[in-house]
C-alpha positions in Angstrom: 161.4 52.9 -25.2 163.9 55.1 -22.2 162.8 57.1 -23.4 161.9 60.2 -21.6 161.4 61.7 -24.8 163.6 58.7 -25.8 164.8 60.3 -28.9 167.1 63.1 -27.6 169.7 61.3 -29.7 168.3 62.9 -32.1 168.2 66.2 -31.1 171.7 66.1 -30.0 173.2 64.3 -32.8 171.3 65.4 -35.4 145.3 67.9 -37.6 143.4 65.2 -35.8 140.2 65.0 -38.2 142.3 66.5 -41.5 141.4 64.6 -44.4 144.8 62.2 -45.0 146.9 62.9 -47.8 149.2 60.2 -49.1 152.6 60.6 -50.5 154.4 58.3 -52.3 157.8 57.1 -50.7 161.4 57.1 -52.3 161.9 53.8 -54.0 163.5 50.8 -51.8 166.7 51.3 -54.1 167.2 54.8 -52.4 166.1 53.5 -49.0 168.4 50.6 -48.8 171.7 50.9 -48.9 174.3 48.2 -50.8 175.3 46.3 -47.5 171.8 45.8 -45.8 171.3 42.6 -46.6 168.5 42.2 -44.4 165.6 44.5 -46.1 163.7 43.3 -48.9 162.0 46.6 -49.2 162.0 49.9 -47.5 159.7 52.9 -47.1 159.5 56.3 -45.7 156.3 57.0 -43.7 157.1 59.9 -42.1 158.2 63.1 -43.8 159.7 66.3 -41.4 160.6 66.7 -38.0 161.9 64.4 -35.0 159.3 61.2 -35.4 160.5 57.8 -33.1 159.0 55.2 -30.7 156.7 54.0 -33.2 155.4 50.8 -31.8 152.8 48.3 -33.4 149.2 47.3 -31.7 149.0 43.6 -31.5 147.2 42.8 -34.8 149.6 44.5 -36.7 146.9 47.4 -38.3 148.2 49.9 -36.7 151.1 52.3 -35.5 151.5 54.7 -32.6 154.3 57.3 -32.5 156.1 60.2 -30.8 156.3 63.5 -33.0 157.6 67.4 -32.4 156.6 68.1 -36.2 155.9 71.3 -36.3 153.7 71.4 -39.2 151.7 69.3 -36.7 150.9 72.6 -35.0 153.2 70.7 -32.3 156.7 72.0 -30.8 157.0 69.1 -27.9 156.6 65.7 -28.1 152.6 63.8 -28.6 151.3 60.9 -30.1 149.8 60.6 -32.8 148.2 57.0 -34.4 148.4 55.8 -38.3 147.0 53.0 -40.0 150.0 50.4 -41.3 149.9 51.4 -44.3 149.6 55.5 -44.8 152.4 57.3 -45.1 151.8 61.4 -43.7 153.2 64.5 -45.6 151.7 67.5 -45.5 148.8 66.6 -43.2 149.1 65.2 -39.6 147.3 61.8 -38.5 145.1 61.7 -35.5 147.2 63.0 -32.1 146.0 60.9 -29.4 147.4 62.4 -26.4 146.3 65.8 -24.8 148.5 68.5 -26.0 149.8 69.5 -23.3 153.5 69.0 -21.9 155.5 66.3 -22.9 154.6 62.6 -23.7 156.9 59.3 -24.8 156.6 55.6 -25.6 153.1 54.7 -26.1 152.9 50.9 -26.1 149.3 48.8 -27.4 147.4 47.1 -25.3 146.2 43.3 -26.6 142.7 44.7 -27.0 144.2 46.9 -29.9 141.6 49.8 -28.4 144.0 50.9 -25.9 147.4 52.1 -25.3 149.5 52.9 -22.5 151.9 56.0 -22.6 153.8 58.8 -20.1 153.1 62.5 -20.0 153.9 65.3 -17.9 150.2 67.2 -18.8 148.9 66.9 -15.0 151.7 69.1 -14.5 152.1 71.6 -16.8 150.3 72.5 -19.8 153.9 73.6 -21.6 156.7 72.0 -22.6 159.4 70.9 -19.7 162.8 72.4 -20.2 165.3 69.9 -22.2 168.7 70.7 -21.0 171.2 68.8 -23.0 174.2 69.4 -21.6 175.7 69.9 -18.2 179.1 71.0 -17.5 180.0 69.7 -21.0 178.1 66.4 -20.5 175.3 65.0 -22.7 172.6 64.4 -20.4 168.8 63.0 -20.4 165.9 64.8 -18.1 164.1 62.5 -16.5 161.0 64.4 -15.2 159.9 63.8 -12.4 156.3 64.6 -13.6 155.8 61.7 -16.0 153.1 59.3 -14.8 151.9 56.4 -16.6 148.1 56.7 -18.4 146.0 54.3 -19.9 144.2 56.1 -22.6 141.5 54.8 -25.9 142.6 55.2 -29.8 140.7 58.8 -29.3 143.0 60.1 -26.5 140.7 59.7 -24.2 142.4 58.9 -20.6 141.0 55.6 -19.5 143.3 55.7 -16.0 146.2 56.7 -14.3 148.0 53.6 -13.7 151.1 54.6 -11.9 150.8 57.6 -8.7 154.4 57.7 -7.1 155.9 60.9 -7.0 159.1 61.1 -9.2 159.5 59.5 -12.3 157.4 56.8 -13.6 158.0 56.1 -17.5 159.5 53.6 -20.4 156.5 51.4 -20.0 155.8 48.3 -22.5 153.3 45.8 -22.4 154.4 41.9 -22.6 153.3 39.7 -26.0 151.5 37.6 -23.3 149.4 40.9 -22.6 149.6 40.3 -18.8 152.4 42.3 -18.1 153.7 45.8 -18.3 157.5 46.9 -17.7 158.3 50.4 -16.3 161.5 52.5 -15.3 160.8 54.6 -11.9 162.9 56.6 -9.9 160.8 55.5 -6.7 163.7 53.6 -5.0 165.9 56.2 -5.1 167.3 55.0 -8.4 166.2 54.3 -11.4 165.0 50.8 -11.7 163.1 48.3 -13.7 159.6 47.2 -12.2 156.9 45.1 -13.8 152.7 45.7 -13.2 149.6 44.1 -14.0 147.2 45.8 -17.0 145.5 48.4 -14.4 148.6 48.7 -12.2 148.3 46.6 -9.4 150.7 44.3 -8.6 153.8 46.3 -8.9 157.2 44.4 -8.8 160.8 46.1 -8.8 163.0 43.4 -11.1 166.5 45.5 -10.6 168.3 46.9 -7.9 171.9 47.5 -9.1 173.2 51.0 -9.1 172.9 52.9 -12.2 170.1 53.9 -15.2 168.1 50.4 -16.1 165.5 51.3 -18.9 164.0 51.0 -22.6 162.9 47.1 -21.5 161.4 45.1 -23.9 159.8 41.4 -23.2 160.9 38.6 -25.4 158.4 37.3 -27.5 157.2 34.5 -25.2 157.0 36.6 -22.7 159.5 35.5 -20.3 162.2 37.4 -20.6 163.2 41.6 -20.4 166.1 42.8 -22.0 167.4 46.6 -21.7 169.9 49.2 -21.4 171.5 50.0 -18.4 174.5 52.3 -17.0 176.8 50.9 -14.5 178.6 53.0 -12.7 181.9 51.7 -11.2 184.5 54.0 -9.8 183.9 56.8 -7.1 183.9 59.4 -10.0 181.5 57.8 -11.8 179.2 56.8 -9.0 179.5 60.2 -7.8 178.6 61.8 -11.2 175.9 59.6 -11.6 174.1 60.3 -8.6 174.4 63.8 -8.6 173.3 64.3 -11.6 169.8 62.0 -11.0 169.6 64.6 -7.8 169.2 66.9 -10.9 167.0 65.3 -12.5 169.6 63.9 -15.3 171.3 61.2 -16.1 174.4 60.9 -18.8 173.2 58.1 -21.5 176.7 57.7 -23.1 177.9 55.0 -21.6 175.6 52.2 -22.0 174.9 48.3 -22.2 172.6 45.8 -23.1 171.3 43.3 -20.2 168.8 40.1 -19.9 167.0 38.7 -17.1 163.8 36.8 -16.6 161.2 38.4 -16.0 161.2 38.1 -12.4 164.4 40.0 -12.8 166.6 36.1 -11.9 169.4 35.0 -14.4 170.2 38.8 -14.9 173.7 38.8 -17.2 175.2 41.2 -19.3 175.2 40.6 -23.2 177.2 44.1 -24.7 180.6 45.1 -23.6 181.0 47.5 -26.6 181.5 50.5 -25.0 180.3 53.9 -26.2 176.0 53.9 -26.1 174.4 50.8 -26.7 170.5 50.4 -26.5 166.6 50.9 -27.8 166.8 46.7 -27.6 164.1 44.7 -29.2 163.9 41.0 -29.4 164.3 38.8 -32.7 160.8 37.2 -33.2 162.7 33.9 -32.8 163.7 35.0 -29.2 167.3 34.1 -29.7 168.5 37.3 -30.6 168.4 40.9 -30.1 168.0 43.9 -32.4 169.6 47.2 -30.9 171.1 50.5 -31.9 175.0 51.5 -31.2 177.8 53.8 -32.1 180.6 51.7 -30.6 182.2 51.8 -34.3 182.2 55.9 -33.9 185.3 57.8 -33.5 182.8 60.8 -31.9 179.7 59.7 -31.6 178.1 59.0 -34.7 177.0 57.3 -36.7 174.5 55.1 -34.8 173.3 51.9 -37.1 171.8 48.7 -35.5 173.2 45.5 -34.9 171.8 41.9 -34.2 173.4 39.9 -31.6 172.4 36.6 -29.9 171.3 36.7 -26.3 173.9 34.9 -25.2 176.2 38.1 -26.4 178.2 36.3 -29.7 177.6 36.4 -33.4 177.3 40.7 -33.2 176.2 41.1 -36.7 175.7 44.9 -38.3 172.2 45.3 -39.6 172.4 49.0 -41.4 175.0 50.9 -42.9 174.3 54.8 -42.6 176.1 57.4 -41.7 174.3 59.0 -39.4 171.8 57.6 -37.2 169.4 54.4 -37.4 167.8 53.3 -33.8 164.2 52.6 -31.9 164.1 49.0 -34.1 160.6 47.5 -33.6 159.4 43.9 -35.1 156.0 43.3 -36.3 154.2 40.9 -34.0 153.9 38.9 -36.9 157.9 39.2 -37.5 157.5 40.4 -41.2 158.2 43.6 -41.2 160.9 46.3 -39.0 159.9 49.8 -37.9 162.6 52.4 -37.4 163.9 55.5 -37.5 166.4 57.2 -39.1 168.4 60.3 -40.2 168.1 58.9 -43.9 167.1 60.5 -47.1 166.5 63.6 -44.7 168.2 65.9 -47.5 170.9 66.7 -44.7 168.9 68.4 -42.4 168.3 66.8 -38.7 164.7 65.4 -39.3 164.4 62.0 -38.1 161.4 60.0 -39.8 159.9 56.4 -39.5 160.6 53.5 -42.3 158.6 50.3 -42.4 161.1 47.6 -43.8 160.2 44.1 -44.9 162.3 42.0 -42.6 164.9 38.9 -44.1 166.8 36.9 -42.2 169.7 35.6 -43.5 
């Protein structure tokens, strides 16, 4: 969620109309590891290259996610749509977006026959450079050819919902279905800024210096939380906007925020240090589920962490040893979507579980 393609984390750290093939997963004994206390069962849906920001529509049937597989005939990130319950090996599910240049975090609509999603495909029909590092910094592109679509569960673009030049991307949709939540660059900086369904009505909700993305509503639909940068000193404010001249910004350095919708009662929850974010509310509302590697000496591993919203009780969630992030709740709060580096055979894919959420 934010995303820009979200998951460079993982790249760092770590055929539509084909009849389906279904593989079964590793057991949940493999899956799980001794200390997560809060699976009941685990599987592996996803088998080979980078998959992530797999979100649910709002029934709960189906999936939507980000892939580079490239036994997908893909080598930058699309879409790509699967049923709840099929799991994809050798055969790719349906790709919903076009092809062409770079997508990230496609979000439902409450019709369940629409999604939302970014791409830079208006732009350029190839892939956009992915610098990783600058002067020995780990940094994020944020294109400023990512524009905001509206599009059917055949890839069909419905509209174009957001028209700014710059960056326009990160976009969810509220559990109320009236709202959608954006990061833009159109201030100047990046920012968090709410719209109706067909994008009128557009709102900015933050307007402190530094990255604000990866927002998530709470499950009432009154509340946003996210990650943000802040930067401080000179040095830092000078980095930081240099770097967003360039197109960039440095993600290592991040926390978790709340605010109302409206972008009132804003406070800060995290003060871990290290990278703290892909944030998703508890279905109770009183607590959030994120990814962190604030335990890490250098930078992994990544696992998640619950924490109430008022910022006590930090509880850790998984256990691995590499990386565990983009935590997603059914609507119906049974189950967890994530990713992770586990069970990869120790190469650097990344792959999608479905886990059968406990609280405890």
């Amino acid at each position: 969620m934010y995303k820009y393609s979200c998951y460079l984390f993982l790249i760092f750290f770590t055929v539509a109309g084909c009849k389906k093939t279904l593989k079964k997963s590793s057991t949940s004994e493999s899956l799980i590891y001794h200390e997560e206390i809060y699976f009941a069962s685990m599987k592996q849906i996803t088998f080979g290259g980078d998959n992530a920001e797999a979100y649910w529509s709002f029934d709960d049937q189906n999936i939507i996610f980000q892939s580079n597989n490239s036994k997908w005939d893909v080598s930058c990130d699309q879409l790509f749509l699967m049923q709840r319950d099929e799991i994809f090996d050798q055969f790719q599910p349906p790709m919903v977006s076009t092809g062409y240049g770079r997508t990230t975090c496609a979000y439902f609509l409450p019709d369940n026959k629409h999604f939302i999603y970014a791409s830079t495909h208006e732009s350029q029909n190839q892939c956009p450079e992915t610098p990783l590092r600058v002067e020995g910094k780990y940094v994020w592109p944020i294109y400023s050819t990512y524009d905001i679509y509206k599009a059917d569960l055949e890839g069909n673009i419905i509209a174009k919902l957001t028209n700014e030049s710059g960056y326009d991307a990160e976009a969810t949709v509220s559990p109320k279905g009236d709202k959608i939540v954006f990061t833009s660059d159109r201030s100047g900086d990046l920012e968090l800024y709410t719209m109706n369904l067909d994008g009128t009505g557009v709102t900015q909700i933050t307007n402190e210096l530094g990255y604000d993305g990866g927002a998530f509503f709470s499950p009432d639909g009154t509340q946003l939380v996210f990650r943000a940068s802040r930067p401080k000193t000179e040095d830092e404010i000078e980095s930081y906007k240099t770097l967003l001249a360039e197109g960039l910004v440095q993600p290592t350095e991040m926390e978790l925020f709340i605010c109302n919708v409206d972008g009132s009662n804003l406070r800060q929850i995290t003060f871990l240090g290290n990278a703290n974010w892909s944030p998703f509310f508890h279905p109770s509302g009183k607590k959030i589920l994120f990814s962190s590697n604030f335990e890490a000496e250098r930078g992994f591993p990544f696992n998640l962490y619950l924490i109430d919203i008022d910022g006590k009780n930090l509880t850790r969630v998984t256990h691995g040893e590499t990386f565990d992030a983009f935590p997603v709740f059914s609507n119906d709060g049974k189950h967890l979507l994530f990713s992770s580096n586990r069970n990869n055979g120790g190469n650097r894919d990344t792959n999608l579980f479905l886990a059968e959420w406990k609280d405890n």
